[in-house]
C-alpha positions in Angstrom: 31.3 -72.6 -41.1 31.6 -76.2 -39.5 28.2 -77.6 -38.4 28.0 -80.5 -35.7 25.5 -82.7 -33.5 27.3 -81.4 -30.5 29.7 -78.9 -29.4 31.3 -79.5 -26.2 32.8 -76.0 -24.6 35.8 -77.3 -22.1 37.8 -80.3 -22.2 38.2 -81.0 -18.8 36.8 -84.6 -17.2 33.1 -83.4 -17.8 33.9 -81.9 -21.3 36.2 -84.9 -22.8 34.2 -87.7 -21.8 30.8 -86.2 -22.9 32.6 -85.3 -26.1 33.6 -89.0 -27.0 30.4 -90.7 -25.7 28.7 -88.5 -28.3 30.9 -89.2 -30.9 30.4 -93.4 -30.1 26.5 -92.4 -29.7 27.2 -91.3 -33.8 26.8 -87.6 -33.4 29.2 -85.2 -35.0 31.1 -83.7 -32.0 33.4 -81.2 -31.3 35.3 -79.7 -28.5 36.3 -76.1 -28.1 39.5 -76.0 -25.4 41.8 -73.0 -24.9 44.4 -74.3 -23.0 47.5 -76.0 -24.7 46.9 -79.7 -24.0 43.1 -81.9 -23.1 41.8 -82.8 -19.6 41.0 -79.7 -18.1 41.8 -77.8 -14.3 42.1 -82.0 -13.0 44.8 -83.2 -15.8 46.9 -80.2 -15.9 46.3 -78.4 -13.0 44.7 -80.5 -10.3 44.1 -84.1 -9.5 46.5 -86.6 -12.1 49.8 -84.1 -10.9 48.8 -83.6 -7.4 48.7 -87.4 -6.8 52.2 -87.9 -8.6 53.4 -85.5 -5.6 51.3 -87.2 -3.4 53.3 -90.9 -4.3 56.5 -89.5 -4.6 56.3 -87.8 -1.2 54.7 -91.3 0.6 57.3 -93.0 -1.2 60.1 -90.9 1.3 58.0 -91.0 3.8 58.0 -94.8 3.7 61.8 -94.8 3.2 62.5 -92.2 6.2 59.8 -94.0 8.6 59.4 -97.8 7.5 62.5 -98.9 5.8 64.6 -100.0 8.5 62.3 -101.4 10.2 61.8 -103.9 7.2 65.8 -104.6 7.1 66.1 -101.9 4.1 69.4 -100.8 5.3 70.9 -97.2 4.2 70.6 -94.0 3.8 67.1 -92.1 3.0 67.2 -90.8 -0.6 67.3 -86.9 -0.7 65.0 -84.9 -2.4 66.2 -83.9 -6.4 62.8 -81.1 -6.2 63.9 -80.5 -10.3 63.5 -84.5 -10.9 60.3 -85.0 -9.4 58.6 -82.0 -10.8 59.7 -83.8 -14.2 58.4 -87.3 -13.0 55.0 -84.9 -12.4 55.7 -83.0 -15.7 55.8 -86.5 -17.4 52.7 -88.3 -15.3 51.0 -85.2 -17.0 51.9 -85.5 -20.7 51.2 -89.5 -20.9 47.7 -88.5 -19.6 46.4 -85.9 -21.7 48.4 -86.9 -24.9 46.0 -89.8 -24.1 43.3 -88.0 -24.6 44.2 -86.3 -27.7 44.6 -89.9 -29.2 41.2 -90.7 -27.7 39.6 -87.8 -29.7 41.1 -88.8 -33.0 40.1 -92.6 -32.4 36.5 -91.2 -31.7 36.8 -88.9 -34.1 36.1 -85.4 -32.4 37.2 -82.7 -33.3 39.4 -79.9 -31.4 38.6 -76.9 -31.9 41.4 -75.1 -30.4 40.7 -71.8 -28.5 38.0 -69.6 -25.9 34.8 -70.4 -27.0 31.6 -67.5 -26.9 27.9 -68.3 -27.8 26.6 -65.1 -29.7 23.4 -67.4 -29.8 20.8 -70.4 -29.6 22.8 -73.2 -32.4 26.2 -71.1 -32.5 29.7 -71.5 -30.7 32.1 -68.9 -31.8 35.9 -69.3 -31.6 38.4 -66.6 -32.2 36.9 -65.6 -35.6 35.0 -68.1 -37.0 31.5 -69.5 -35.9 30.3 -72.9 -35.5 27.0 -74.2 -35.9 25.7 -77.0 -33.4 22.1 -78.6 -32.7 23.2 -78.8 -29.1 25.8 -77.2 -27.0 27.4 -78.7 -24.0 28.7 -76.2 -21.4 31.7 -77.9 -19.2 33.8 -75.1 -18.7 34.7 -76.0 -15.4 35.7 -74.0 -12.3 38.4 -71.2 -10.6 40.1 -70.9 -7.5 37.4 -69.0 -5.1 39.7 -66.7 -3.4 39.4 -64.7 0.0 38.8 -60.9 0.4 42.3 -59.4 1.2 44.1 -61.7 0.0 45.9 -61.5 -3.4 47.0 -64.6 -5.3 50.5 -63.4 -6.9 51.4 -67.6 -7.6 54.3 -66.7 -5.5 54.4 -66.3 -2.5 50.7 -66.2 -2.0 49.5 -69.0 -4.0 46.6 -71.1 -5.6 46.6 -75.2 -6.1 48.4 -74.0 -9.7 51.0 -72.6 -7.9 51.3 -75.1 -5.0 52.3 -77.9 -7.8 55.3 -75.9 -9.1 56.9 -74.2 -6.7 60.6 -73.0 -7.8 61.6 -74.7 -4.4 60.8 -76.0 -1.0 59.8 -73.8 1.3 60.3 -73.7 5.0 57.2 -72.3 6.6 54.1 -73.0 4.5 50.5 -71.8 5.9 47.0 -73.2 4.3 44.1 -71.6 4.0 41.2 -74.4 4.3 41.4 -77.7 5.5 39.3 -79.2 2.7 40.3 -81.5 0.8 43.1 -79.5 -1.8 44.6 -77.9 1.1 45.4 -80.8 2.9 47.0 -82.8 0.2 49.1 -80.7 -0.7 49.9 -79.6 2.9 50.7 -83.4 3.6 52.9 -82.9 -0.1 55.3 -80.1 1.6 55.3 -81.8 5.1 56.8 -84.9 4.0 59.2 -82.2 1.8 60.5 -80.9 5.4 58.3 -78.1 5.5 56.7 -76.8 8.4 52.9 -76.6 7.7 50.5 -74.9 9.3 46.3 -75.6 8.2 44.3 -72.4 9.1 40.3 -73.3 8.9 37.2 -71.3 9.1 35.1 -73.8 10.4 35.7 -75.6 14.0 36.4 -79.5 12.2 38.0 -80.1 9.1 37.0 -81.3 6.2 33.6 -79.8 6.3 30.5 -82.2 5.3 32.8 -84.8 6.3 31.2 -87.4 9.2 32.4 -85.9 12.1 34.1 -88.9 13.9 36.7 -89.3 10.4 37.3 -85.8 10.4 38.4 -86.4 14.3 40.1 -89.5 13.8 41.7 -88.1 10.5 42.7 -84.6 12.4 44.6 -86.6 15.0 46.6 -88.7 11.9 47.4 -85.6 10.3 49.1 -83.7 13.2 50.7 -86.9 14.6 52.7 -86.6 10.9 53.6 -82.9 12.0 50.7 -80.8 10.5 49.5 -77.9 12.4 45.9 -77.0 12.5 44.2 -73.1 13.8 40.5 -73.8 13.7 37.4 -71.8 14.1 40.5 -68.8 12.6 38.7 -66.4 10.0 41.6 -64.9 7.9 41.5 -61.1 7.9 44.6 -60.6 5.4 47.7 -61.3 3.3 50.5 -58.9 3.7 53.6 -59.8 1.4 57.3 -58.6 1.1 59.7 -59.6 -1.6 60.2 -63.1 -0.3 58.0 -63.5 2.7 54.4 -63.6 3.7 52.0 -62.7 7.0 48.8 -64.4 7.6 46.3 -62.3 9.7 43.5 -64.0 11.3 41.2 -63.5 14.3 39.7 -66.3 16.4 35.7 -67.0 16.3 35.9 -68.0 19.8 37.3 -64.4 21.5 37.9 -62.4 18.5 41.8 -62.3 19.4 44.0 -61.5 16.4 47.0 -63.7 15.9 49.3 -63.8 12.6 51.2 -66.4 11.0 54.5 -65.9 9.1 55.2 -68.1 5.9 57.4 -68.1 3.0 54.7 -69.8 0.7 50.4 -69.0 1.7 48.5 -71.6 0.0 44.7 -70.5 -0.8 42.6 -73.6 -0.6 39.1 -72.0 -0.1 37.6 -74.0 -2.8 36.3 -72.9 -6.2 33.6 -71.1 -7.7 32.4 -71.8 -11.7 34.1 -70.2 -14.3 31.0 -69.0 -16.9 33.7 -65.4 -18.1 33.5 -64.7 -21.5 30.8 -67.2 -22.9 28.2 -64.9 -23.1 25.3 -66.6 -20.9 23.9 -63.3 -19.6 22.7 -61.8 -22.9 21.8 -65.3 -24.0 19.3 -65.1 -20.9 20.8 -68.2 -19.4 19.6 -68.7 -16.3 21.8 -69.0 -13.1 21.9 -69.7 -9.4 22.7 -67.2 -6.9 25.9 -69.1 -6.6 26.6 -68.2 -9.6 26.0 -71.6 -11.1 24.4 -72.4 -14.2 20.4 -74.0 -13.7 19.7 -77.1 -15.3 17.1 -79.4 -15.1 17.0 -83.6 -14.4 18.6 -83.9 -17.8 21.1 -81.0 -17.7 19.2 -78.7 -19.7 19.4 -74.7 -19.2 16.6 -72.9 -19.5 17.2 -72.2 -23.5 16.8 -74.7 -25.9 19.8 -77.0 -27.2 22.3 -75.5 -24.3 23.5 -78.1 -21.9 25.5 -77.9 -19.2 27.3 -80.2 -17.1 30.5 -80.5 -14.1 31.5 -77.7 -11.7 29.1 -74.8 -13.6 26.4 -76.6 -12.4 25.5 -77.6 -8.7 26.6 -80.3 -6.5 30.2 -81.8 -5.9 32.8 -80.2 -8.0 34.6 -83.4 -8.8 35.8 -85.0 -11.8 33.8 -88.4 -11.6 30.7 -86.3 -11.3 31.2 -83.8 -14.3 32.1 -87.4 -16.1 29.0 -88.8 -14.9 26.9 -86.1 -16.6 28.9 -85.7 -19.2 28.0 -89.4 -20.4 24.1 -88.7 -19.0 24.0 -85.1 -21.2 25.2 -87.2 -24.6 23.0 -90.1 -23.8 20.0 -87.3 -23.4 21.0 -85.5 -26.9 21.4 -89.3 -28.4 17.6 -89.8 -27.5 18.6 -92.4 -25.1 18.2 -92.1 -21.2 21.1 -90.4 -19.5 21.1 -91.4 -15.4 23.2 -89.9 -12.7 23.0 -91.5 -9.1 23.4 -88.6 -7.3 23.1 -90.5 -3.7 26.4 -92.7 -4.7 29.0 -90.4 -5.7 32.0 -91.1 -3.5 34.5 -88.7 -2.2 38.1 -89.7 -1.3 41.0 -87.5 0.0 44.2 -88.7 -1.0 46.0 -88.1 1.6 47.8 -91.2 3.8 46.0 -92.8 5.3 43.3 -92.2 2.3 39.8 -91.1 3.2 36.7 -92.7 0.8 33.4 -91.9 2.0 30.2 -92.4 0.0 26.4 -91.6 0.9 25.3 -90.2 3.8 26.8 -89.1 7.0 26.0 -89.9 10.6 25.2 -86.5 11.1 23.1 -86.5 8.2 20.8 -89.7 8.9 20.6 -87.8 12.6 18.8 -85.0 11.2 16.7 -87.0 9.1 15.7 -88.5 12.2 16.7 -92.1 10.2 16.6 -95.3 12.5 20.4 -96.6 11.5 23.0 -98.8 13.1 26.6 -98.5 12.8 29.4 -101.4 12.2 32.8 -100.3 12.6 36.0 -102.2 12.3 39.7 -100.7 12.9 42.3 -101.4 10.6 44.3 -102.5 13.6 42.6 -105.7 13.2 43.5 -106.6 9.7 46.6 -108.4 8.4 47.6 -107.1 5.9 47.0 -103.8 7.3 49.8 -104.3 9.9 52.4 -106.0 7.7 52.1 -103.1 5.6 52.9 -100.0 8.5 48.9 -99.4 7.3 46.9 -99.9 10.4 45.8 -96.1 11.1 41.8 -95.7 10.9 38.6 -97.5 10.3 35.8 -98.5 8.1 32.5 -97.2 9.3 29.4 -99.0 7.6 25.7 -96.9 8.3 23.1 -99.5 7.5 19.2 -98.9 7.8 18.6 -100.3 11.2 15.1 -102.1 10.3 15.8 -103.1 6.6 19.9 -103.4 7.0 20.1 -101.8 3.3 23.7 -99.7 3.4 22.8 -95.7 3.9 26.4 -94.7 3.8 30.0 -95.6 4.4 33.3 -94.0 5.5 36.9 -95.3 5.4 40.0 -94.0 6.8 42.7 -96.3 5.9 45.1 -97.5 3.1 43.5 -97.8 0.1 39.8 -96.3 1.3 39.6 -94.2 -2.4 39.7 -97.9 -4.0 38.0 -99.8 -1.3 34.7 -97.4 -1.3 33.9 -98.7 -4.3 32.4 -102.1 -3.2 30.3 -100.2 -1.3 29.4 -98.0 -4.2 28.3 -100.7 -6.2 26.4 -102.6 -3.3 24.3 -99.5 -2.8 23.6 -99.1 -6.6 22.2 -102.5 -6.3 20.3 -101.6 -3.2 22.8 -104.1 -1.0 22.4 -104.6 2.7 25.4 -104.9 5.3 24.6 -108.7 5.4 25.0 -109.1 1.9 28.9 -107.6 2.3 29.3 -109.9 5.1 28.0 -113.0 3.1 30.5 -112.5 0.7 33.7 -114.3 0.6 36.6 -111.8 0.7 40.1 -112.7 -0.3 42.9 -113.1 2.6 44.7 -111.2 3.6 43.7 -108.2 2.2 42.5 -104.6 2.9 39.1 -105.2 1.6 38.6 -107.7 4.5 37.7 -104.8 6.6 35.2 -103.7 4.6 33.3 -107.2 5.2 34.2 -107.1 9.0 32.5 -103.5 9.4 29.1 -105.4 7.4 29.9 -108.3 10.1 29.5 -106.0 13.1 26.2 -104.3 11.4 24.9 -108.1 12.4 26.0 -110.1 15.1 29.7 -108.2 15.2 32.7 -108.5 13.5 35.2 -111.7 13.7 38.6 -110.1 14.3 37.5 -107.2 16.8 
């Protein structure tokens, strides 16, 4: 029986990164994973090889809109589908081979397999048992699916299956216009297929401010995406090779169907908790079926931590990475410190969406006194040399003490420009002190300063 500091259950963003911050903190740390290979739903599954189809697919894109336009003379390279899902295949190794490397370098151990805690001090995997002081939980999360409908990874599909379909499909429908749904709906439309987004909810993107979700709505369908809002799905029905999509309208209650070769469920995700034994431990959870933790990630039973999409808020990587540092940093004896109000969100569509902090909506049902600078990529130089002036940055700035309450990008680049903004509101920035600072030319980042600019007396280039 191997004893440890720390065992870390999942291996996924949360789960790795806690794992090696322990292990530099100079605990003895292992990590229990079942799958094959490190880094979790977002390695494997999710994030790293959804934005390898993402580039691949702008890249055409670029080459069947832009090119010519740029004196790239020729013919637009056809799609090898086999090639690129190798490209994806290999953007996947290199990244959690990485992490295996990082684990020896930090010394952590892997404990290979589905980890169960029979109790209090005790991870058991496959037969033997571990003992540990303190247990992280970052076991991560599962595709939440829909009442009558039946993920076969298909025809009716999950993300998984979305990322390695046999072939191309013709007619795709999506289930939910968050944010999974529509980049890989934006994926298979730049493919050639025709893609239809069916949403519950009258906007998408929901929790999104509403005038990016309008602005971004109107981007998506001028590059060919359909959208059915306010549509509750009633069913899947399936045949060998084909697939119907019932759903009735909010508005009338009329009942329409769609036909598709490939139904992609992108309803979100619920925690995945099976099999670790947290009822008879008396763990306590949420009626969503989270786990409950308090302002230093502990559960309600001594030594059991639990971090990432098990627990509440934002199921995102940075997050569960975020408390997988704080949780280690805790256990270490040191303060551990999540910023809860500066987590950024970005869709990776193009153009990009970034948004951090609050919403318009939001500060309006705060009843928050705020002012709003706005500046449209249209205005920016780099932006129009670079077929990239779609959108807007939107800067929400306390309207008596100018400090920055929120931000909102649609635009090349927003996931990597929202940062600045990140940062300024960590330091408790206002818009002025955005404007006041000397931004290189020409580049994207320039609007970012010119939405501060018009917080103030207005922007220079609008």
């Amino acid at each position: 029986m191997a004893s440890y500091d720390v065992i870390v259950i999942g291996a996924g963003p949360g789960g790795y990164v806690s794992a090696i911050r322990a292990a530099q903190l100079g605990l003895k740390t292992a990590c229990v994973e079942g799958r094959e290979t490190l880094g979790g739903t977002c390695l494997n599954v999710g994030c790293i090889p959804s934005k390898a189809l993402l580039h691949a697919t702008h890249q055409l894109h670029e080459a069947e809109h832009n090119f010519a336009a740029m004196g790239l003379k020729g013919k637009s390279p056809s799609v090898d589908w086999n090639q690129m899902q190798a490209y994806k295949g290999d953007v996947i190794g290199q990244n959690t081979k990485g992490i295996e490397f990082l684990f020896k370098k930090n010394k952590v151990d892997w404990i290979k397999g589905w980890a169960t805690i029979p109790e209090a001090g005790k991870v058991k995997v496959g037969d033997e048992v571990h003992e540990a002081k303190n247990i992280i939980i970052a076991s991560g999360s599962e595709v939440a699916t829909l009442p009558g409908v039946t993920i076969d990874e298909e025809i009716v599909v999950s993300s998984t299956g979305a990322l390695s379909l046999p072939k191309i499909p013709k007619k795709m429908v999506v289930i939910g216009a968050g944010v999974i749904g529509l980049e890989l709906g934006s994926v298979y439309k730049r493919l050639g297929a025709e893609v239809t987004v069916v949403e519950y909810m009258d906007a998408i993107t929901p929790g999104q401010d509403a005038e990016v979700a309008r602005a971004f709505q109107k981007l998506l369908q001028k590059q060919g995406l359909n959208f059915v809002l306010g549509a509750a799905v009633q069913g899947v029905e399936t045949t060998k090779s084909k697939a119907k999509v019932t759903y009735k309208l909010k508005k009338d209650d009329s009942e329409h169907t769609l036909d598709a070769d490939v139904v992609l469920v992108a309803t979100g995700r619920k925690p995945f908790t099976d099999g670790l034994g947290l009822a008879a431990l008396g763990v306590e959870m949420t009626d969503r079926g989270q786990i409950k933790t308090n302002a230093h990630w502990q559960t309600n039973v001594p030594g059991i931590y639990a971090i990432g999409d098990v627990i509440t808020g934002p199921m995102l990587a940075h997050k569960a990475e975020d408390e997988g540092m704080a949780a280690a940093e805790v256990i270490a004896g040191k303060h551990g410190h999540v910023n809860y109000g500066v987590i950024p969100g970005v869709i990776y569509t193009h153009p990009e969406v970034g948004s951090v902090g609050a919403t318009e909506e939001q500060l309006k049902a705060e009843g928050r006194a705020y002012k709003v600078g706005k500046f449209s990529f249209m205005g920016n130089g780099r932006a129009k040399a670079n077929f990239a002036a779609d959108g807007f940055v939107k800067l929400l700035a306390d309207k008596e003490t100018d400090r920055i309450l929120g931000c909102h990008i649609i635009g090349p680049m927003a996931g990597d420009l929202i940062h600045e903004i990140c940062v300024a509101m960590e330091f408790g920035a206002s818009a002025e002190d955005i404007a006041l600072t000397c931004h290189a030319h020409p580049t994207y980042s320039e609007a970012v300063r010119e939405a501060a600019l018009a917080c103030g007396d207005g922007a220079i280039h609008a």
